[in-house]
N, CA, C and O of each residue as an XYZ file, in Angstrom:
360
protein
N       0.850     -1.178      0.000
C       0.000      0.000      0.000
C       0.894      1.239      0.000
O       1.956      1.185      0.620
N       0.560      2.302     -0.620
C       1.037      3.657     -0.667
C       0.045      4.759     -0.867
O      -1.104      4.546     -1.253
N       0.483      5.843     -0.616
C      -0.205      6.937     -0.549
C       0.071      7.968     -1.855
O       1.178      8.505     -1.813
N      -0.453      8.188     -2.570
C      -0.149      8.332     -3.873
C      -1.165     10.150     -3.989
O      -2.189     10.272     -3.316
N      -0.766     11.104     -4.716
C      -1.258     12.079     -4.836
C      -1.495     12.042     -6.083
O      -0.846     11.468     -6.957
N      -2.970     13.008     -6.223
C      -3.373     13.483     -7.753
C      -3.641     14.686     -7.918
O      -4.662     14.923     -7.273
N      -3.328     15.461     -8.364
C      -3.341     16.879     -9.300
C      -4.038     16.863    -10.203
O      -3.984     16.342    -11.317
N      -5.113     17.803     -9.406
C      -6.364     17.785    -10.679
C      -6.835     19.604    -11.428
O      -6.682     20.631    -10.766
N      -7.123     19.595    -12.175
C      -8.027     21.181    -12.758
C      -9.581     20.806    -12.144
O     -10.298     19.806    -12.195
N      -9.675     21.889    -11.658
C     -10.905     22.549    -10.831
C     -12.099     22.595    -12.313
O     -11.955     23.552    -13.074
N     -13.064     21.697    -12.597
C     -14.406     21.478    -13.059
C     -15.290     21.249    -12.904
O     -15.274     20.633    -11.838
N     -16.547     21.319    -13.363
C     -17.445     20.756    -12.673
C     -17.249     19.247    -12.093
O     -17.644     18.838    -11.001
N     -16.591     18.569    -13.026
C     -16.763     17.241    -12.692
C     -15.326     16.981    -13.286
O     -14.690     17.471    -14.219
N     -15.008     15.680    -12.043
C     -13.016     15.782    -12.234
C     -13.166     14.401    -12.846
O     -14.382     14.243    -12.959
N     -12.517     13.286    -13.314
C     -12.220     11.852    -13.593
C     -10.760     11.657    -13.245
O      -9.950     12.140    -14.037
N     -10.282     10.993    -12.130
C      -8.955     10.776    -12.140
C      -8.764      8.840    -12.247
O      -9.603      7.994    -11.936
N      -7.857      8.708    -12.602
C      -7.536      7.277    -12.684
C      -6.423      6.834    -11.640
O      -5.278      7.194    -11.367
N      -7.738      5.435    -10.983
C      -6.267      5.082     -9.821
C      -6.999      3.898     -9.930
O      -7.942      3.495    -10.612
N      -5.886      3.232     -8.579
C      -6.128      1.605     -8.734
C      -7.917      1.530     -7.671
O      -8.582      2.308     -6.987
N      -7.996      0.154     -8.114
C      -9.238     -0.170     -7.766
C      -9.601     -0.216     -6.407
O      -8.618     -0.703     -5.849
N     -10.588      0.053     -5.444
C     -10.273      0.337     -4.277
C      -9.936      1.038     -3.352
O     -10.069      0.916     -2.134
N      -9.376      1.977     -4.132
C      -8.384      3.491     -3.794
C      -9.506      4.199     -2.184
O     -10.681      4.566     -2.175
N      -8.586      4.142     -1.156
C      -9.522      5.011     -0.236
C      -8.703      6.592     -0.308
O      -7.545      6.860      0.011
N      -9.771      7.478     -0.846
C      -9.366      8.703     -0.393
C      -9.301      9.409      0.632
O     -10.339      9.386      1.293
N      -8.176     10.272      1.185
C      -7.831     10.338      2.214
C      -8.247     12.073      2.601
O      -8.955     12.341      3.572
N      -7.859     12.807      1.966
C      -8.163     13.872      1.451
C      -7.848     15.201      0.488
O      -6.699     15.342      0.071
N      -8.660     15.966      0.213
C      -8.153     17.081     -0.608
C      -7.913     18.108     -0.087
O      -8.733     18.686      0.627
N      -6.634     18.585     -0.357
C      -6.165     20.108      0.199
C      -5.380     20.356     -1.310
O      -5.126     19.587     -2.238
N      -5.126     21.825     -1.083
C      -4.417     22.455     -1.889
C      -2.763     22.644     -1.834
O      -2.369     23.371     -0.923
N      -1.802     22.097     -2.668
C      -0.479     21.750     -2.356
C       0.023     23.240     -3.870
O      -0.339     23.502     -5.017
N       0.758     23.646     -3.109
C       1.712     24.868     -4.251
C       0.394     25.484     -5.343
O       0.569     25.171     -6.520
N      -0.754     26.234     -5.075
C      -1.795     26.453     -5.204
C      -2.308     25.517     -6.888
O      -2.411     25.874     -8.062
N      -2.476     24.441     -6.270
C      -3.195     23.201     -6.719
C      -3.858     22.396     -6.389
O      -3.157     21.579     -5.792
N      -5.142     22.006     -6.412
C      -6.196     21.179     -5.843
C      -5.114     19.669     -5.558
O      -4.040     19.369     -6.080
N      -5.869     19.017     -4.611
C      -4.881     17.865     -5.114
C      -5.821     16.716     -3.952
O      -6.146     16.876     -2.776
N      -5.966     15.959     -4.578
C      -6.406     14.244     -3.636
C      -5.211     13.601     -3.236
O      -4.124     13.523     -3.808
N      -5.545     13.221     -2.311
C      -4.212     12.306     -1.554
C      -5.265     10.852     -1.053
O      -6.265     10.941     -0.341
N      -4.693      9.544     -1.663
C      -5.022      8.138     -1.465
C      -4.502      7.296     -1.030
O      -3.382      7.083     -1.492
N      -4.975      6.432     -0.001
C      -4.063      5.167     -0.114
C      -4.382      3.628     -1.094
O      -5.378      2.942     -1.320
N      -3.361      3.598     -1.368
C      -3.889      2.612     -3.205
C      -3.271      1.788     -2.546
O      -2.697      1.897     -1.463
N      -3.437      0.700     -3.427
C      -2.517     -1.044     -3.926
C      -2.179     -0.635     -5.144
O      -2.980     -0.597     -6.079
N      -0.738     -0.236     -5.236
C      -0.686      0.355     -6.614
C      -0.497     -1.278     -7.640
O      -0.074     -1.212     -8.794
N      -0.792     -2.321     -7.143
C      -0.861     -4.245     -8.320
C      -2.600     -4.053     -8.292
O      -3.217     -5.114     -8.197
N      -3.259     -3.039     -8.352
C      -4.758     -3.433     -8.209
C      -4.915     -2.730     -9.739
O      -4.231     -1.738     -9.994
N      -5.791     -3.250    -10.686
C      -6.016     -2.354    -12.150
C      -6.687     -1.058    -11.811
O      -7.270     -0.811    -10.755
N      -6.526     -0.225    -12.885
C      -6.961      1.052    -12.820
C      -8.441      1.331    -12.909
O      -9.115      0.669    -13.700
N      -8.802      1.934    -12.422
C     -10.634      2.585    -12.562
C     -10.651      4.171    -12.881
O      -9.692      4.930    -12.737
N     -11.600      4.421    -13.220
C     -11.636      6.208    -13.276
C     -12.634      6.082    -11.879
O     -13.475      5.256    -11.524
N     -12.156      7.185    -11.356
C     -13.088      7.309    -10.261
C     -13.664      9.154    -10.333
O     -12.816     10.011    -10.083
N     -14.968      9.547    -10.649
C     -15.736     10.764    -10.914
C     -15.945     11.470     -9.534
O     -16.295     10.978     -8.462
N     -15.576     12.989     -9.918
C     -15.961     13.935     -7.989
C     -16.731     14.787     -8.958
O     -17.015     14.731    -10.155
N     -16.903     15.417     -8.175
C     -18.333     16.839     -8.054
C     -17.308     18.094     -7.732
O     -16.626     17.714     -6.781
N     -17.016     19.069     -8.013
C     -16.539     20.073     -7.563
C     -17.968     21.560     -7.609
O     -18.577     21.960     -8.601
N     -18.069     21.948     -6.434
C     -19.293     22.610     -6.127
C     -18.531     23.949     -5.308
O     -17.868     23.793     -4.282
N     -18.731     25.093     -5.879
C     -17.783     26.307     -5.223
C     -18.848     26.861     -3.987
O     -20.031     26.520     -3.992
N     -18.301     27.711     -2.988
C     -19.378     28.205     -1.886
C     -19.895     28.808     -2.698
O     -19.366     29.306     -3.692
N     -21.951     28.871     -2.108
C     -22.540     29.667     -3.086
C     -22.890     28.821     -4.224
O     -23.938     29.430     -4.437
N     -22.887     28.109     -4.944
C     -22.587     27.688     -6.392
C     -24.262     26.207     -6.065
O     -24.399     25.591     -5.008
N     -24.902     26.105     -6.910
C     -26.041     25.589     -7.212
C     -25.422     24.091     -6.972
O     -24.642     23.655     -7.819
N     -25.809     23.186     -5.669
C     -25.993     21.843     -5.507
C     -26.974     21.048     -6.158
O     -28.179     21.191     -5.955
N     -26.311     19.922     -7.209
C     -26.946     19.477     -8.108
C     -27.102     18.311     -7.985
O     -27.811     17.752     -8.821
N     -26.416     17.414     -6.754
C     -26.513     16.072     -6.838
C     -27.281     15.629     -5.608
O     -27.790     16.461     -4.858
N     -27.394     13.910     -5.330
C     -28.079     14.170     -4.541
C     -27.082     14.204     -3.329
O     -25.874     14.005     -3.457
N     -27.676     14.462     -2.201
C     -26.669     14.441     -0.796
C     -26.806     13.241     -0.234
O     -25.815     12.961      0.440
N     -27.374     12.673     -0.235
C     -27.788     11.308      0.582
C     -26.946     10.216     -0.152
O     -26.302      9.393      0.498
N     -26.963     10.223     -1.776
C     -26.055      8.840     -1.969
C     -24.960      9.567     -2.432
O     -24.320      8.931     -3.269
N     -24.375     11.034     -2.103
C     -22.691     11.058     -2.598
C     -22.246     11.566     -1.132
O     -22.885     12.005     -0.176
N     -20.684     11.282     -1.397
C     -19.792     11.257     -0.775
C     -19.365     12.404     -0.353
O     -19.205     13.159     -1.312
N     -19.104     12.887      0.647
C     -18.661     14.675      1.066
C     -16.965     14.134      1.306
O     -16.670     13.424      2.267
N     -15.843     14.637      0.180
C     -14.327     14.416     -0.210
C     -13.717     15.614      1.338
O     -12.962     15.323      2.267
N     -14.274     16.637      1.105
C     -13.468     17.661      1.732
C     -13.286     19.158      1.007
O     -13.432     19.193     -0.214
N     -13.103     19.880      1.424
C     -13.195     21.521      1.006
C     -11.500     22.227      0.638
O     -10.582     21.662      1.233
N     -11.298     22.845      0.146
C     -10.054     23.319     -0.706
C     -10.600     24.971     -1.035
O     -11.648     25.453     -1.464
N      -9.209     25.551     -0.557
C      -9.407     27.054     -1.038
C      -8.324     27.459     -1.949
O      -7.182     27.285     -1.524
N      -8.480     28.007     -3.212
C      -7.681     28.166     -4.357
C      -7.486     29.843     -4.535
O      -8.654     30.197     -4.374
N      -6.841     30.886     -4.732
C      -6.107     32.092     -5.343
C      -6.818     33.063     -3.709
O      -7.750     33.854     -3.564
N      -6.069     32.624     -3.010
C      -5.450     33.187     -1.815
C      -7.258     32.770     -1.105
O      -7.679     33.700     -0.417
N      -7.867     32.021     -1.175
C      -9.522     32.083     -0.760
C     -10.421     32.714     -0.873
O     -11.204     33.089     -0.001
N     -10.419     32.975     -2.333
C     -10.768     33.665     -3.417
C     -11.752     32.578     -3.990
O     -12.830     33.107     -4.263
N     -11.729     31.176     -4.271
C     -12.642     30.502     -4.835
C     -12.535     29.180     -3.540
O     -11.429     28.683     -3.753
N     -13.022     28.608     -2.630
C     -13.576     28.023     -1.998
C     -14.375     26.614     -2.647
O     -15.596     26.663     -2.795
N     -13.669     25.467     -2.990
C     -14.455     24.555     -3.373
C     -14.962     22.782     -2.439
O     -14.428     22.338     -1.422
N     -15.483     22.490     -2.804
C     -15.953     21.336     -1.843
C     -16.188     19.958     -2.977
O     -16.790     20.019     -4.049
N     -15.687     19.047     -2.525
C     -15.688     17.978     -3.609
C     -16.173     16.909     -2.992
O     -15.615     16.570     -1.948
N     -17.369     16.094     -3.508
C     -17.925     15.429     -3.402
C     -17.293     13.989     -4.415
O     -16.422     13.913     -5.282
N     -18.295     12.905     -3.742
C     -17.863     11.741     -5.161
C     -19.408     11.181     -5.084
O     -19.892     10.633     -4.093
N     -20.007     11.400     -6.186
C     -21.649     10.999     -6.340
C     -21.543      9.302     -6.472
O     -20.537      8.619     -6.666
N     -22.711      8.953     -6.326
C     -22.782      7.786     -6.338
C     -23.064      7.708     -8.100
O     -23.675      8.288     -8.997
N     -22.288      6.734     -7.891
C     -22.822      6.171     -9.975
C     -22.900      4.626    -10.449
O     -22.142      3.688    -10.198
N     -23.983      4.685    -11.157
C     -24.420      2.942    -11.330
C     -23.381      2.185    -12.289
O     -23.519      0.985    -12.525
């Protein structure tokens, strides 16, 4: 097991690829960059795994009950404030 970081662009909706299983640990902002931090099995195959990025203020579109609350991140000095979710998907 390792703890593996991802560097992502701030969208509505992120897709990052990690191994299967991946528990996310959390998101903070590293050298003003969003970023997920996981602990993987990096011998497990890859999955895309989908978040929600929702700014303070900004229209909640999914539901709350079956997604995941990731953790909150502040980007250009806390100037944009975001919160990342991981929705549930069939």
């Amino acid at each position: 097991m390792f703890i593996y970081k991802y560097p992502f662009e701030v969208s509505d909706t992120v897709e990052i690829m990690m191994p299967t299983k991946a528990r996310i640990l959390t998101v903070q902002t590293q050298s003003n960059a969003p970023c997920i931090w996981a602990l993987v099995d990096g011998d497990k195959p890859l999955e895309t795994r989908r978040f929600r990025v929702f700014g303070t203020g900004h229209e909640f579109n999914i539901d709350p009950i079956q997604s995941k609350y990731i953790g909150t991140f502040q980007l250009m000095d806390g100037g944009f404030i975001g919160h990342l979710f991981e929705p549930a998907y069939d």
